[in-house]
C-alpha positions in Angstrom: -1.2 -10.1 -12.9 -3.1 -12.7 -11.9 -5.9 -11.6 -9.5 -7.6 -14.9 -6.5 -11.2 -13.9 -5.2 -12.7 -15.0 -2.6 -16.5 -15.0 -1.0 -19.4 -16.0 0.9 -23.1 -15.4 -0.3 -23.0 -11.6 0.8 -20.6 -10.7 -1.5 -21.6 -13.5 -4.7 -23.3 -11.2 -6.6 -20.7 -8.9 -6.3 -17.6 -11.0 -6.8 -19.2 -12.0 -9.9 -19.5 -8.5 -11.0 -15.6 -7.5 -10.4 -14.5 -11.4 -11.8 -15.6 -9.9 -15.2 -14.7 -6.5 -14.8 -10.8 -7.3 -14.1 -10.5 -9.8 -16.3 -12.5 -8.2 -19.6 -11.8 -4.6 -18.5 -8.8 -4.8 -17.1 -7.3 -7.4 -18.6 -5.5 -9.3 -15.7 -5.9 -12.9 -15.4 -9.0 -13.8 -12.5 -9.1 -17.2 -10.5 -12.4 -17.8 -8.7 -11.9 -19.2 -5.0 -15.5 -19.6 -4.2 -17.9 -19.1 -3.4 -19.7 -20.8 -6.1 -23.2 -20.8 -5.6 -25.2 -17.7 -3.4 -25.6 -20.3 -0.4 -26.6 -18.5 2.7 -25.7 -21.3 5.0 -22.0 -21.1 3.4 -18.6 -19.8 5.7 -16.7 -17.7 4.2 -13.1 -18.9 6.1 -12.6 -21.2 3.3 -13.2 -19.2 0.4 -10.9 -16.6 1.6 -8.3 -18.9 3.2 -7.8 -20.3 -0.6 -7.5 -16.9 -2.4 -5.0 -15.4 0.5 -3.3 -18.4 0.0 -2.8 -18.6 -3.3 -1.6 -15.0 -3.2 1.0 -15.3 -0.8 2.1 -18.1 -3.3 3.5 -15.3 -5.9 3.9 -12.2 -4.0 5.5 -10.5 -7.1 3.1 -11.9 -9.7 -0.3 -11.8 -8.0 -2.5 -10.9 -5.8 -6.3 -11.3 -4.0 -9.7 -9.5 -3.7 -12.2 -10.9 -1.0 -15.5 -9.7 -0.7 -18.4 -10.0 2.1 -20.8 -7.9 3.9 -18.3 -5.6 6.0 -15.0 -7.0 4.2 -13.9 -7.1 8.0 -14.4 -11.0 9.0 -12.8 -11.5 5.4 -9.8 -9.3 6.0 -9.3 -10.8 9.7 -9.2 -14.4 7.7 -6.8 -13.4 5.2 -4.3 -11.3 7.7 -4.0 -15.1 9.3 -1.9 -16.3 6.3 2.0 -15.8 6.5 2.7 -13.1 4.0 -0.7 -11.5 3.2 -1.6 -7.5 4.5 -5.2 -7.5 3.7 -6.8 -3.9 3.5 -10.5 -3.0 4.0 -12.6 -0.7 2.4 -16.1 -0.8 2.2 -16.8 3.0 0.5 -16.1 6.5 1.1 -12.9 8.1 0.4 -10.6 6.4 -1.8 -7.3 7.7 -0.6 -7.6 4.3 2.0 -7.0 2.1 -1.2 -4.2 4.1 -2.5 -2.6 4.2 0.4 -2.6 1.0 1.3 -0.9 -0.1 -1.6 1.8 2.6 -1.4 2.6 2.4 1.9 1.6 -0.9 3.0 1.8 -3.2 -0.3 -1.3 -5.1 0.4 -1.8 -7.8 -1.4 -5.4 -8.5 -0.6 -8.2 -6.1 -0.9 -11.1 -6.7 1.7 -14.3 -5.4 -0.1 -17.3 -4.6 2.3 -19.8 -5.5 -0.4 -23.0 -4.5 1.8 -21.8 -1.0 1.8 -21.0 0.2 -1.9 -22.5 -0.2 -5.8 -21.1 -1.9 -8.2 -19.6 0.9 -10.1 -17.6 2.0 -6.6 -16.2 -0.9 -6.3 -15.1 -1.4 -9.6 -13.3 1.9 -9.3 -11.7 1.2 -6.0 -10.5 -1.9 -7.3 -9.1 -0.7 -10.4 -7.2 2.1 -8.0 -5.8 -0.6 -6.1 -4.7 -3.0 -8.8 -2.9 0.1 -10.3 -1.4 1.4 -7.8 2.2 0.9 -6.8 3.9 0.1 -4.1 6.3 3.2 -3.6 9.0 1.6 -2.2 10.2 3.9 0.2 12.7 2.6 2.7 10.6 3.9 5.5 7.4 2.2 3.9 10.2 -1.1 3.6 11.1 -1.4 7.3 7.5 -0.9 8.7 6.5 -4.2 6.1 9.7 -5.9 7.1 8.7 -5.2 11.1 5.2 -6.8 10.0 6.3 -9.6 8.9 8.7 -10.2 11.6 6.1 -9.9 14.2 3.7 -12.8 12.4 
């Protein structure tokens, strides 16, 4: 699977971090959308416009983890693009990243990287790149009834 990231400075450090972690550990191909540089003066719209994009590009074959402090800004960014259900998590329970995948089938994981360590996140994302859509038909028609209402 091939796997976009996008961030702003609060979520650099971070990004950086997971980059390495799903591509050594994982083992899934890793595309850096920016940011590039811990700028404090940068906007993250961009950064996660371009990995949402990209993701909605190959729905079957890939898919996009955007990082900042809450995850919410970033999530509200990526639910713009045609084709993207964005998730947030920013700690706590992990149940929230399971089930978003199988009932919802997001496609983009909105970290809140102001509110967990490194080794939470790593395990939350691991959760949510492994975890399957279930493909119920009731799971089906609610994504279908999203997607017509964008």
């Amino acid at each position: 699977m091939k796997v976009y990231f996008g961030t702003d400075h609060a979520g650099y450090e971070l990004k950086n971090t997971l980059l390495a972690y799903v591509e050594g550990e994982l083992g899934h191909e890793v595309v850096d959308c920016g940011a590039y540089e811990e700028n404090p003066e940068d906007d993250y719209p961009a950064f996660v416009r371009a990995a949402a994009e990209a993701a909605a590009k190959d729905p079957h074959g890939s898919r996009a983890i955007v990082l900042g402090g809450s995850g919410e800004g970033e999530a509200m960014v990526a639910n713009k693009v045609p084709g993207i259900r964005a998730a947030v998590y920013h700690g706590g329970n992990l149940d929230v990243v399971a089930l978003s995948r199988t009932h919802n089938d997001a496609n983009v994981l909105s970290l809140g990287a102001r509110f967990m360590k490194k080794d939470e996140a790593k395990e939350a994302v691991r959760l949510w790149l492994e975890t399957p859509f279930s493909g119920e038909a009731r799971h089906a028609r609610r994504i279908a009834s999203i997607e017509e209402s964008s």
